[in-house]
MISE-770347 format. One record per residue (C-alpha): residue in three letters; x, y, z. Coordinates in pm, whole numbers, padded with zeros to 5 digits, always signed. Layout:
N
AlaXYZ
...
//
This chain:
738
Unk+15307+14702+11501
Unk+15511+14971+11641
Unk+15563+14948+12061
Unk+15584+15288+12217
Unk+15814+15143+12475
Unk+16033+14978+12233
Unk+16018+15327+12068
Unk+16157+15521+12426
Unk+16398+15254+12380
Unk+16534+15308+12067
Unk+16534+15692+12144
Unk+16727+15636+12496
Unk+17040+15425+12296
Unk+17004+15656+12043
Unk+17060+15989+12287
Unk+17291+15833+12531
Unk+17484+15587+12329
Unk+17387+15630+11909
Unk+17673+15935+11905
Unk+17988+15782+12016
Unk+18154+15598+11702
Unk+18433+15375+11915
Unk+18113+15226+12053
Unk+17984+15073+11721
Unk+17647+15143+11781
Unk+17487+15295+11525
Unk+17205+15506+11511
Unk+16873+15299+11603
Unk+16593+15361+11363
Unk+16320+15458+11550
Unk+16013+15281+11464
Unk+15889+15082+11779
Unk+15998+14746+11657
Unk+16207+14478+11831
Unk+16503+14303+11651
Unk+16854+14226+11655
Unk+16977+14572+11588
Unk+16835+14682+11916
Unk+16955+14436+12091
Unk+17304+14435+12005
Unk+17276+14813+12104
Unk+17148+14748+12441
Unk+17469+14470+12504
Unk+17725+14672+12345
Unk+17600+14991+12636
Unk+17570+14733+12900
Unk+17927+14615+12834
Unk+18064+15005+12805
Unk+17892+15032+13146
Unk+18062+14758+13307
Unk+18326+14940+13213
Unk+18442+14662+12911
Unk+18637+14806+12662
Unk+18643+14548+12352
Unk+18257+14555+12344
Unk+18066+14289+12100
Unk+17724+14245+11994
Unk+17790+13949+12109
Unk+17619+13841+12496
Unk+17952+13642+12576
Unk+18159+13471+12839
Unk+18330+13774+12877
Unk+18018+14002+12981
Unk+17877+13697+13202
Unk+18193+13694+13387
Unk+18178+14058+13413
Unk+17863+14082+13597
Unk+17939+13782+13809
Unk+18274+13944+13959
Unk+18146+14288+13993
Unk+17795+14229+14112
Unk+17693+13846+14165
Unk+17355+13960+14072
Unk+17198+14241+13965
Unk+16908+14397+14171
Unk+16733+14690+14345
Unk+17090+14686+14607
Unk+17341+14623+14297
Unk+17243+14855+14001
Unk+17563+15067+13934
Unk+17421+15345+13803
Unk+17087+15475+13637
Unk+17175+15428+13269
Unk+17254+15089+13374
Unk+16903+15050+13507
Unk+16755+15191+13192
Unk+16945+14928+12977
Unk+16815+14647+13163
Unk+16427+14819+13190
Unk+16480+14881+12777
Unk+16563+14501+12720
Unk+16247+14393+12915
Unk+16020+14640+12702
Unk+16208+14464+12393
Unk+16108+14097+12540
Unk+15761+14254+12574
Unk+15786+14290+12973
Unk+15693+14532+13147
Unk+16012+14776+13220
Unk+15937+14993+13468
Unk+15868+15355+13273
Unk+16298+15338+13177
Unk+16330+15623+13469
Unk+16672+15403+13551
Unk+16515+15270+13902
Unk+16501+14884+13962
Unk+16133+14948+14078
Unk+15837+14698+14182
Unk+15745+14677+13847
Unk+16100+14582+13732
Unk+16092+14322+13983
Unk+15786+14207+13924
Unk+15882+14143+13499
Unk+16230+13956+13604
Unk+16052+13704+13823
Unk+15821+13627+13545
Unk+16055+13620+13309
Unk+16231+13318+13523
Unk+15918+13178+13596
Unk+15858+13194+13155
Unk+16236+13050+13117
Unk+16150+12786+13381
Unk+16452+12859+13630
Unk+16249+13036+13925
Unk+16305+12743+14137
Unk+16649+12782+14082
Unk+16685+13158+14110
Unk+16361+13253+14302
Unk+16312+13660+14380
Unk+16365+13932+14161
Unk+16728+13940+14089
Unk+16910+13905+13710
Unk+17164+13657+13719
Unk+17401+13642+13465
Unk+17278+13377+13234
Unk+16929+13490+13291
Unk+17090+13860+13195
Unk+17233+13668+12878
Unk+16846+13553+12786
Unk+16696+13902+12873
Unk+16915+14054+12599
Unk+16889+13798+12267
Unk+16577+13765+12063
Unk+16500+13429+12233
Unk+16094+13405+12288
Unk+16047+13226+12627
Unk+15659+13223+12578
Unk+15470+12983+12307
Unk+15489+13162+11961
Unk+15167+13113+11721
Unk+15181+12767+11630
Unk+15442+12658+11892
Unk+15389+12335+12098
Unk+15280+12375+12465
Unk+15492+12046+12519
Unk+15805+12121+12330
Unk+15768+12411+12613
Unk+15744+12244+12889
Unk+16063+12035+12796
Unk+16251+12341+12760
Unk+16146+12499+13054
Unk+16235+12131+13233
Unk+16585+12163+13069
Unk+16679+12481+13180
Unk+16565+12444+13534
Unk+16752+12100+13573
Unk+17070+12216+13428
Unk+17073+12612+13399
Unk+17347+12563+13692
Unk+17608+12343+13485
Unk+17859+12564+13345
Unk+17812+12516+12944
Unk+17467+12513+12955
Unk+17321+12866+12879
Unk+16917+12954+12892
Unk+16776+12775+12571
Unk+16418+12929+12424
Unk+16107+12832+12576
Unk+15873+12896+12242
Unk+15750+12581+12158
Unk+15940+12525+11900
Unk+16264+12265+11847
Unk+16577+12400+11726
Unk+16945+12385+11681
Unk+16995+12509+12036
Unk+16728+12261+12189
Unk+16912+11971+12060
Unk+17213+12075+12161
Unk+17101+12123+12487
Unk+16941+11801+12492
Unk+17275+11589+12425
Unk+17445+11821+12722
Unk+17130+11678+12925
Unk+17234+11322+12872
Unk+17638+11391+12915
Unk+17497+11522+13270
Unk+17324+11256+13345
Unk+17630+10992+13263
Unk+17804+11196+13505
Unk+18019+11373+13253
Unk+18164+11712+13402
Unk+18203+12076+13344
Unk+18395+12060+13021
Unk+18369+11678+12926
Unk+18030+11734+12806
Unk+17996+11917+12495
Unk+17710+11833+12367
Unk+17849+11618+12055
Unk+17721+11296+12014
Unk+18030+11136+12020
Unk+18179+10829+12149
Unk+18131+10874+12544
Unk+17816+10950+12486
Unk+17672+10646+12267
Unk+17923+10397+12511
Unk+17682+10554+12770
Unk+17341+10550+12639
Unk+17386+10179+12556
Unk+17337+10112+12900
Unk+17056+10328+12968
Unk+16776+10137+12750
Unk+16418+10307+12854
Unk+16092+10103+12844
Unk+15797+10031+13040
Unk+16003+09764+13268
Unk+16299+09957+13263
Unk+16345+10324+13339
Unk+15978+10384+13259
Unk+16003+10697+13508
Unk+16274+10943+13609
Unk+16510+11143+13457
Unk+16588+10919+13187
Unk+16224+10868+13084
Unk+16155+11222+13114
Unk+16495+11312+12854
Unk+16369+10996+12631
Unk+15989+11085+12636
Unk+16119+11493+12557
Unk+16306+11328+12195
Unk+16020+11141+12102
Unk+15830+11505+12142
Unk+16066+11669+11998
Unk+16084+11420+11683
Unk+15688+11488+11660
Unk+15589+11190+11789
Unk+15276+11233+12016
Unk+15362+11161+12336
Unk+15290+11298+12663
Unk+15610+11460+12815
Unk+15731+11183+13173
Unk+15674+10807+13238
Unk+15732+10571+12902
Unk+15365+10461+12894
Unk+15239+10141+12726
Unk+15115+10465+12468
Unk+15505+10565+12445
Unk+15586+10221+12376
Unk+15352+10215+12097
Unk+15457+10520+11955
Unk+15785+10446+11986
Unk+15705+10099+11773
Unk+15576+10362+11503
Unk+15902+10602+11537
Unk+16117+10270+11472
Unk+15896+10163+11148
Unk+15914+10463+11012
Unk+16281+10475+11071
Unk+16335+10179+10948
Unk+16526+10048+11293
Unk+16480+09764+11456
Unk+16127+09732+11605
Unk+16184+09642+11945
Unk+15938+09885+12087
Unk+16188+09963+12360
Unk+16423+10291+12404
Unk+16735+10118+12304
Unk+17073+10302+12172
Unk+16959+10299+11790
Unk+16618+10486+11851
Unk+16793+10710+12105
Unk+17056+10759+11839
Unk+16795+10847+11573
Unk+16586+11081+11796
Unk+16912+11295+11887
Unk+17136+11367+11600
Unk+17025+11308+11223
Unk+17274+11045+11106
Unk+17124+10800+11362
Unk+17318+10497+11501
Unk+17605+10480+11181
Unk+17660+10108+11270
Unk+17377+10055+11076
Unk+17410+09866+10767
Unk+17172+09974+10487
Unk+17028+09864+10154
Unk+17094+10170+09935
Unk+17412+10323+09876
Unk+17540+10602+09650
Unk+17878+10745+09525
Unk+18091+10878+09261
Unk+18296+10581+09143
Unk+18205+10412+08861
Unk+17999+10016+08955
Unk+18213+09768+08750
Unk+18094+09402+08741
Unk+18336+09366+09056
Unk+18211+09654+09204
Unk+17881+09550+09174
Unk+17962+09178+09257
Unk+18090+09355+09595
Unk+17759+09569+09661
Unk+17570+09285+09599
Unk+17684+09028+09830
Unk+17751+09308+10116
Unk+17362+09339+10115
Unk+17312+09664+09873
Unk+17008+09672+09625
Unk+16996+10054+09537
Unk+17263+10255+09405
Unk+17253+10663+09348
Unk+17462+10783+09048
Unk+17553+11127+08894
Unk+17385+11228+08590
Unk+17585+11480+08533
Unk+17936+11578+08573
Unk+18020+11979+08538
Unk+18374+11900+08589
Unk+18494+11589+08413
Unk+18846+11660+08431
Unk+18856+11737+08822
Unk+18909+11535+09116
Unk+18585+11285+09037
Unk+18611+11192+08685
Unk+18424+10883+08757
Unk+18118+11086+08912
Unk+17881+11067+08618
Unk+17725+10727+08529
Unk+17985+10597+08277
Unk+17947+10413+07928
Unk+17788+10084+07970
Unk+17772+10120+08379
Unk+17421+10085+08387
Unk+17414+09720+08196
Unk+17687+09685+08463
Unk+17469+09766+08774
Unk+17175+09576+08617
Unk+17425+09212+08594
Unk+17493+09251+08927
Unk+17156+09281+08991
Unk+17099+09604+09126
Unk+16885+09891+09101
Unk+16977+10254+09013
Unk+16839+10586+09117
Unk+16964+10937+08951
Unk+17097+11195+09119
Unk+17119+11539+08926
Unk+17389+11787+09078
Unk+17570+12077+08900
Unk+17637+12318+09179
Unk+17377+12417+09385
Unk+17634+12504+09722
Unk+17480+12837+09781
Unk+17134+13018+09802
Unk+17228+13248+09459
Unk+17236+12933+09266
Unk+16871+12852+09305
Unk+16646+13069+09095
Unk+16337+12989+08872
Unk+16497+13024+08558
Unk+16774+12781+08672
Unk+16517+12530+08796
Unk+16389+12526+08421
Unk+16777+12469+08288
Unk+16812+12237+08560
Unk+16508+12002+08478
Unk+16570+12061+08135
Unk+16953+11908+08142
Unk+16816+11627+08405
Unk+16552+11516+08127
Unk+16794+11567+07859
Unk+17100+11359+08070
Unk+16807+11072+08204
Unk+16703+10988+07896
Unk+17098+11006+07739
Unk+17194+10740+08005
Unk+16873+10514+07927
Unk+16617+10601+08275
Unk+16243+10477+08115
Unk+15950+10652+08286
Unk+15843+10654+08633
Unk+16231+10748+08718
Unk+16258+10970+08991
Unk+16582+11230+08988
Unk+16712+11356+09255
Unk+16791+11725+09258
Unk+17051+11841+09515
Unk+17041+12105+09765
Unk+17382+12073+09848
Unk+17462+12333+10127
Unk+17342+12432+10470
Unk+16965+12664+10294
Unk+16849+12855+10642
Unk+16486+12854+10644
Unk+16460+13215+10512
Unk+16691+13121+10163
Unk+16417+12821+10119
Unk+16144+13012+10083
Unk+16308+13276+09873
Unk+16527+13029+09672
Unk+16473+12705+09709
Unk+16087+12703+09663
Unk+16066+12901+09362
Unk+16336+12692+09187
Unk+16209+12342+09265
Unk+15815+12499+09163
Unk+16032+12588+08810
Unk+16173+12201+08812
Unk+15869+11997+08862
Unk+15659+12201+08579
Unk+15907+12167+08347
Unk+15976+11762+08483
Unk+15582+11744+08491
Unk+15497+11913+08170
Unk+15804+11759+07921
Unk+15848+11433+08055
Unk+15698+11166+08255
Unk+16011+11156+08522
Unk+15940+11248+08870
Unk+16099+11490+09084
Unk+16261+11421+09428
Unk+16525+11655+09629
Unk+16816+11552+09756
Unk+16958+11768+10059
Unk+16882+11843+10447
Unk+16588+11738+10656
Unk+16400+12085+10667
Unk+16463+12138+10275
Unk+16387+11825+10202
Unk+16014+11874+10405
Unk+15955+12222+10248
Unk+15976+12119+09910
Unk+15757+11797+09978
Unk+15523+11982+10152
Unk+15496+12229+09883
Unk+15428+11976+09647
Unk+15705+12019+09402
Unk+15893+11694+09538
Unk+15743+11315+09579
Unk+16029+11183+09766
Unk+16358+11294+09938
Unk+16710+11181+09939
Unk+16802+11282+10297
Unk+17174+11408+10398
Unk+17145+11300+10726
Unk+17591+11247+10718
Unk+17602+11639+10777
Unk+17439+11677+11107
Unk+17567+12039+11188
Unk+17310+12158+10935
Unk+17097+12366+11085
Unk+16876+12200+10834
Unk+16899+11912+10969
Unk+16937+11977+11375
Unk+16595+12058+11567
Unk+16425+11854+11231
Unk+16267+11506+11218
Unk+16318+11273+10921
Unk+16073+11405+10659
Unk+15776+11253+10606
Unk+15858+11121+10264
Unk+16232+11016+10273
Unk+16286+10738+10044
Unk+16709+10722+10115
Unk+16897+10848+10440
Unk+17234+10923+10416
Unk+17412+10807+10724
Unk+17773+10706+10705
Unk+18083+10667+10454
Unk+18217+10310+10448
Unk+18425+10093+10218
Unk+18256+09773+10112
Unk+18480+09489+09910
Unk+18818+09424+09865
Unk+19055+09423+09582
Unk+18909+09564+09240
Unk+18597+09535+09415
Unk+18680+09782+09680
Unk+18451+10041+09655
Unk+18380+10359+09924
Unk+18017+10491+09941
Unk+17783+10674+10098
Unk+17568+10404+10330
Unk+17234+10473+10286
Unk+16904+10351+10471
Unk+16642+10226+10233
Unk+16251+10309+10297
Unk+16123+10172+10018
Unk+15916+10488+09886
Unk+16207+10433+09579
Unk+16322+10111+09451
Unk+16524+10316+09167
Unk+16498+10133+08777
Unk+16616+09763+08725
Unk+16613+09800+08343
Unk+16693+10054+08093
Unk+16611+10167+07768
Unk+16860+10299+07451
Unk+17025+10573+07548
Unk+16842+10871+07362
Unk+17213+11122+07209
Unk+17100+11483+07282
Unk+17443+11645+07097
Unk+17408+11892+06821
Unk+17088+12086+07028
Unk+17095+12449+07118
Unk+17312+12574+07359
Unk+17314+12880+07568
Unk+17407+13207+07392
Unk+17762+13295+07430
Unk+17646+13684+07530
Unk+18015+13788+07582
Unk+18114+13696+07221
Unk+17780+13780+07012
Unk+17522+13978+07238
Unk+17590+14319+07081
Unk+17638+14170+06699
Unk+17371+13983+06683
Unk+17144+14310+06818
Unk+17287+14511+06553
Unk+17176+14263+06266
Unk+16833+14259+06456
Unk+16782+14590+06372
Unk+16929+14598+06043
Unk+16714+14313+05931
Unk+16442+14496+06074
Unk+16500+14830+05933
Unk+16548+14597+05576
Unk+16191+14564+05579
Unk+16002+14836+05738
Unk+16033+14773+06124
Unk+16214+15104+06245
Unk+16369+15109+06621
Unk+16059+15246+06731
Unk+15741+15324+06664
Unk+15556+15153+06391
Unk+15204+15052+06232
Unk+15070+15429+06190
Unk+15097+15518+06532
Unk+15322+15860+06608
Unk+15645+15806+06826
Unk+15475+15989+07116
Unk+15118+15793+07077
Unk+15338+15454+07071
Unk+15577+15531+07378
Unk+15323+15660+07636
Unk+15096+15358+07565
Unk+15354+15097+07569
Unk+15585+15031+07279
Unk+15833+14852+07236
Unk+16163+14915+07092
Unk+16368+14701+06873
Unk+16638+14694+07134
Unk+16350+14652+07447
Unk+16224+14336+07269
Unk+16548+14184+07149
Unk+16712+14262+07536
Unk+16388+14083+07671
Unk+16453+13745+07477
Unk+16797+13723+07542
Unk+16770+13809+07880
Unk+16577+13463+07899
Unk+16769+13292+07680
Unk+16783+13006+07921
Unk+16448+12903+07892
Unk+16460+12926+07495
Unk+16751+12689+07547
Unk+16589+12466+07808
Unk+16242+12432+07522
Unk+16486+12380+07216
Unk+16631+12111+07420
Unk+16336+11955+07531
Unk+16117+11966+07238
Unk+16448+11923+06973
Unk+16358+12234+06761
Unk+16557+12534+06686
Unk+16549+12796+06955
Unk+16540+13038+06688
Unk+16194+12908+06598
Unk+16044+12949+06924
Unk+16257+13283+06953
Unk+16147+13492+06624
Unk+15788+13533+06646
Unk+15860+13633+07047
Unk+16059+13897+06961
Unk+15830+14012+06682
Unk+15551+14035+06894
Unk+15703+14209+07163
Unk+15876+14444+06941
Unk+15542+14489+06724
Unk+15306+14540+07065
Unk+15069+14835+07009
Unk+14833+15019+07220
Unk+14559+14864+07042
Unk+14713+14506+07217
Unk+14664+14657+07555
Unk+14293+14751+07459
Unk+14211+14395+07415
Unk+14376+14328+07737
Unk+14152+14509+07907
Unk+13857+14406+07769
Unk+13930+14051+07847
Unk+14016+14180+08194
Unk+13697+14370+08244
Unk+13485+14068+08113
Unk+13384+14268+07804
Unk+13544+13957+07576
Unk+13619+13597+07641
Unk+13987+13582+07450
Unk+14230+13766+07241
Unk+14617+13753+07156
Unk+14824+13785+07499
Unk+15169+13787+07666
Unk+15462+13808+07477
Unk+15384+13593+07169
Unk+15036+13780+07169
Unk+14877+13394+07167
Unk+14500+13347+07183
Unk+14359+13145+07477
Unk+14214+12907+07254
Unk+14483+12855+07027
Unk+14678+12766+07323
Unk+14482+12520+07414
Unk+14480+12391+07095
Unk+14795+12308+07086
Unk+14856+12182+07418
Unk+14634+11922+07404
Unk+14738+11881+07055
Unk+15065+11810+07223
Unk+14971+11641+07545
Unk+14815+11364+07298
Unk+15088+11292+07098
Unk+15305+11261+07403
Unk+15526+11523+07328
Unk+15435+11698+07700
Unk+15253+11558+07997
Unk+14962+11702+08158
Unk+14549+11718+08143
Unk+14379+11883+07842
Unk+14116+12181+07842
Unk+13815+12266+07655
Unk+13826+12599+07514
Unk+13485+12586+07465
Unk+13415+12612+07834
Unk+13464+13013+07939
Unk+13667+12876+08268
Unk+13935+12651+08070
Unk+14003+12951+07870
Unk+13996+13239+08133
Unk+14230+12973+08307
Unk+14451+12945+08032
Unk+14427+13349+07935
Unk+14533+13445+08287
Unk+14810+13224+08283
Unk+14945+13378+07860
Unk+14861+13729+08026
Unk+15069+13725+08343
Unk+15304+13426+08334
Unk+15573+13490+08063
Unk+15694+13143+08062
Unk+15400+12967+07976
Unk+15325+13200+07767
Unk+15701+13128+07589
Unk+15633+12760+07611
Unk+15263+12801+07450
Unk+15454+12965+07130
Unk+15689+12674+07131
Unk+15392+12417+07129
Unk+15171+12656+06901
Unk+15427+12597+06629
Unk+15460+12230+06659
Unk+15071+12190+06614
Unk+15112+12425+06317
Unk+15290+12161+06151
Unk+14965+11962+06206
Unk+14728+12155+06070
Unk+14924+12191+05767
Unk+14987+11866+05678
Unk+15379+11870+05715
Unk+15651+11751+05919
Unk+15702+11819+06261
Unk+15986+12062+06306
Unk+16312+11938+06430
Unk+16697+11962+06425
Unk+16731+11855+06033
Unk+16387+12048+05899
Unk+16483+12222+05653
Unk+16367+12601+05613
Unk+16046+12571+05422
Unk+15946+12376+05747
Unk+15998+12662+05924
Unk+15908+12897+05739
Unk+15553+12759+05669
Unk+15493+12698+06049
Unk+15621+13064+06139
Unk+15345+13193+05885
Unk+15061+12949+06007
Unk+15165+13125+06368
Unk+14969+13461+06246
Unk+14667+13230+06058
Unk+14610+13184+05687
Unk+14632+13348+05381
Unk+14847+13630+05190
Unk+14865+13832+05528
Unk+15031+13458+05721
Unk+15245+13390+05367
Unk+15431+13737+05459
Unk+15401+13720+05803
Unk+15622+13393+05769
Unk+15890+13569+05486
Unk+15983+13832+05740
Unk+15992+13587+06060
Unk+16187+13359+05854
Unk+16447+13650+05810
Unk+16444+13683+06206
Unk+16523+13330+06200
Unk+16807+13338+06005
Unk+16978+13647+06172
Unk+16896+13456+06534
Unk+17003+13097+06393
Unk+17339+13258+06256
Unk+17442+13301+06630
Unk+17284+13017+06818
Unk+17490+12812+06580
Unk+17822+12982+06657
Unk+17737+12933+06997
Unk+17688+12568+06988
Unk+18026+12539+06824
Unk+18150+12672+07072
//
């Protein structure tokens, strides 16, 4: 909602500051809303009138020091001038104080906003009155919240208020938020709070958990005999809080100590019930106490029987390995489980868990149609390598995903992983990758465990996060284990026992020969133009088509021969990912798609409607125009024999197949996997083989005609679609020799 005090904001930067170019602030838009933009303006003109001239959106040392040495504090005796005034009275309207009316006087009401705004930040005891210090200034002019935000914890809070006030005077510690939320800044400010209190100084403490600072909370063990009030209490009961343990904020409490025996379970540490160095370690920085020693390890060098021997006897039971190697010639050729490594890791009596990891270092890698490649090549590579069912693979997030590229990239991808995990397999799905990732996906539902990489604790994933609920392995530290040819480095992990991995394998299941991606670059436009001149061969014209005129056909929703044929290759992944998965030809599951779309008439969209409207209970949908029922059919058709996983309907009951309707008429890739399961159950009702990679094309053919019923009308339905075929199987087979 627009702020008409924000808005005399905006327009006051704009006039006084939005023309001059060597400022680099550019023209505000002007809608009444608070965010960065703004308030980058508002520190770039406070800087020019301080008379700074390399000005920075940035609220830095430099501008601190700036108003320290010219004016100590700022106030209704030490405003410079009246543009300055109306800077500082803009920044309060942005913070949603009141500012005064921006008239560029440091007025009552002024006054009034900046000692609430300490009170809100918690430092009024420290800087009591109405005056603007400078890091007070520097929290005036971020987008910090210093209030609880909806949803925020009125303890978290009070903490940060606490923090501020006890060490706003130290010189690295800067104004943290006081929203009720934890963050990256929070725990920072936390670990400068204990480097304080072990009496580091001004620029010793840094706020790294490094060695000073563990050599020093060794000896500062909290419990209800020791410590149990005070400073150290109060900074030990504010981690618990922060870790979302529910505790009250002070004393440790015979209810802290029981909480903290609960923290300590679930952490797997030792139970001691006490504040000792590994829970402290564990409440402030994600890799914990890296001393130590777990049960689960995992790495990219290949377990030989020494190897193994070695794991075994230092204590290991669990071992992660690659499915997958993108790049078997690089610097890891040993990453993917190797040839007999499993019977290997099985001698030496361990257990193995899967970890599947092409890429997946940035937010563009995540999409949906990658999550269905992904799954697809997981399935594919589990069952190569011998996983039975009941495995669960672990799909890596394998970068630093801000909250924002989750939900955008993450989410959709991992929803497109465990359907196609769920519905063509009987693996499970679990994500490997930061604390907040890791909880997102769980809590979304599209993950049953998580492999936690707790190693990279500068993650803003990971800082400000507890250990997810569901972690079954947390990364912690890189050691070397053995000696000799049993010398082996890996990643040490903690074990929680959520995932024991698989003890035993079956035969490896050989997946070569299958379709393979299109190679576009090579064959796009050839195989498009023997589309349409297979199509023209028998009666199917660019456009237009089944008596309708040109004009009729275009304004109601035709398709051209080029619009249908640019729509399936434009998802050629997932025609890839179903070949794969269900071992047919692509070009099966690809012709009668393309003939629908390209043979969609207005009379199709009538239908549609009527089903919409209620008027009828089913008709032919979505791009392979597939009937609700028919669908059905031959999922559960399917689901039976094994071939997918899931819960059969009853078309016979109007929900089921409104249910299944909705989902042909507005979700393309069920739809696409319907046709792929629709022809599979053809092969059923006509008595034949099952389509695979050796039928031969009177297989095909006869299951492409039973797609449009029975009869003469199906016979020629399946001549022409077996002509498709041909034309589409001419290129998917120069692509997978490739």
């Amino acid at each position: 909602m627009a702020d008409e005090m924000v808005l005399r904001a905006q327009r006051f930067i704009n006039t006084t500051y939005g023309n001059g170019a060597t400022l680099g602030i550019s023209k505000l838009a002007e809608d009444g809303k608070t965010g960065w933009p703004v308030m980058y303006a508002l520190t770039r003109a406070l800087q020019y009138e301080m008379g700074i001239t390399a000005l920075s959106d940035a609220f830095g040392p430099a501008t601190m020091a700036a108003i320290a040495s010219q004016y100590g504090k700022l106030d209704e005796t030490n405003i410079p001038s009246a543009n300055f005034c109306r800077i500082i009275q803009s920044a309060l309207y942005c913070k949603g104080y009141d500012g005064g009316e921006i008239d560029g006087t440091y007025n009552d009401r002024v006054q009034a906003s900046v000692a609430e705004l300490h009170r809100n930040m918690g430092v009024d005891g420290t800087y009591p009155g109405s005056a603007l210090w400078p890091k007070t200034a520097k929290g005036l002019f971020n987008m910090d919240a210093y209030t609880t935000v909806g949803g925020g914890s009125d303890t978290v809070r009070a903490i940060q208020q606490w923090l501020n006030g006890q060490y706003v005077l130290r010189k690295d510690f800067y104004i943290i938020p006081c929203d009720g939320y934890h963050s990256r800044d929070v725990a920072k400010s936390m670990l400068f709070a204990i480097q304080y209190e072990l009496g580091m100084a001004d620029g010793v403490a840094n706020g790294v958990f490094g060695p000073g600072t563990q050599s020093g909370l060794k000896s500062h063990t909290v419990s209800t005999s020791v410590n149990a009030t005070g400073v150290w209490a109060r900074l030990f009961t504010a981690a618990m809080v922060l870790n979302k343990n529910a505790v009250a904020f002070g004393s440790f409490t015979e209810a802290v100590r029981q909480a903290v025996v609960g923290f300590q379970e679930f952490s797997r540490l030792p139970v001691t019930g006490a504040g000792d160095f590994s829970t402290w370690a564990s409440l402030l920085v994600s890799y914990g106490d890296q001393s130590r020693k777990g049960t689960a390890c995992d790495g990219v060098t290949r377990i030989t029987p020494e190897k193994g021997a070695a794991l075994k006897a230092a204590g290991y039971a669990y071992v992660g390995r690659y499915l997958y190697n993108p790049y078997p010639d690089g610097d890891l050729p040993e990453k993917q489980i190797q040839t007999g490594e499993l019977y290997d890791i099985k001698e030496a009596g361990l257990r193995c868990y899967p970890i599947y990891q092409t890429w997946s270092r940035s937010a563009d890698y995540f999409s949906t149609p990658q999550g269905t490649r992904d799954a697809v090549e997981a399935i594919n590579w589990a069952r190569f390598h011998g996983f039975k069912a009941g495995t669960v693979i672990y799909f890596a997030v394998d970068y630093d995903a801000m909250d924002g590229e989750v939900t955008s990239y993450v989410i959709p991808h991992f929803r497109a992983v465990a359907r196609t995990i769920n519905e063509n397999s009987q693996y499970h799905v679990g994500i490997y990758g930061a604390r907040n990732v890791c909880q997102r996906v769980v809590d979304a539902g599209y993950a049953s465990v998580c492999m936690v990489s707790d190693m990279s604790s500068g993650f803003s994933g990971n800082l400000g996060y507890p250990l997810p609920s569901k972690w079954s392995f947390d990364q912690i530290s890189t050691i070397t284990v053995g000696s000799g040819s049993g010398s082996i480095e890996i990643d040490n992990n903690i074990a929680s026992g959520r995932d024991t991995g698989q003890g035993d394998f079956a035969a490896p299941i050989p997946f070569y020969g299958i379709d393979t991606d299109l190679d576009t670059d090579a064959y796009r436009a050839s195989m498009l133009t023997d589309v349409q001149t297979y199509l023209k061969s028998i009666g199917v014209a660019e456009t237009g088509g089944d008596g309708w005129t040109d004009t009729d056909w275009a304004t109601l929703g035709g398709i051209s021969t080029t619009e249908a044929y640019d729509a399936v290759v434009d998802t050629d992944a997932l025609f890839t990912s179903l070949a794969r998965t269900l071992k047919i030809r692509k070009a099966l599951i690809q012709a009668p798609v393309m003939w629908e779309l390209r043979k969609l008439n207005p009379l199709d969209f009538v239908a549609d409607a009527a089903v919409q409207a209620g008027q009828k209970d089913d008709c032919s949908t979505g791009w392979g125009q597939i009937f609700a029922k028919t669908a059905i059919m031959a999922r559960n058709y399917c689901i039976g024999e094994g071939i997918i996983s899931g819960t059969g309907m009853d078309y016979d009951d109007k929900d089921d197949l409104k249910t299944v309707w909705d989902k042909l008429h507005n979700d393309q890739e069920y739809n696409i996997r319907s046709v792929a399961y629709t022809l599979i159950f053809n092969a059923e009702l006509l008595g034949i083989p099952r389509p695979d990679l050796t039928s031969d094309d009177h297989i095909a053919e006869a299951v492409l005609g039973r797609y449009n019923g029975t009869g003469p009308a199906a016979e020629q339905y399946g001549a022409e679609l077996m002509g498709l075929y041909r034309v589409l199987e001419n290129y998917n087979a120069l692509s997978r020799a490739v």
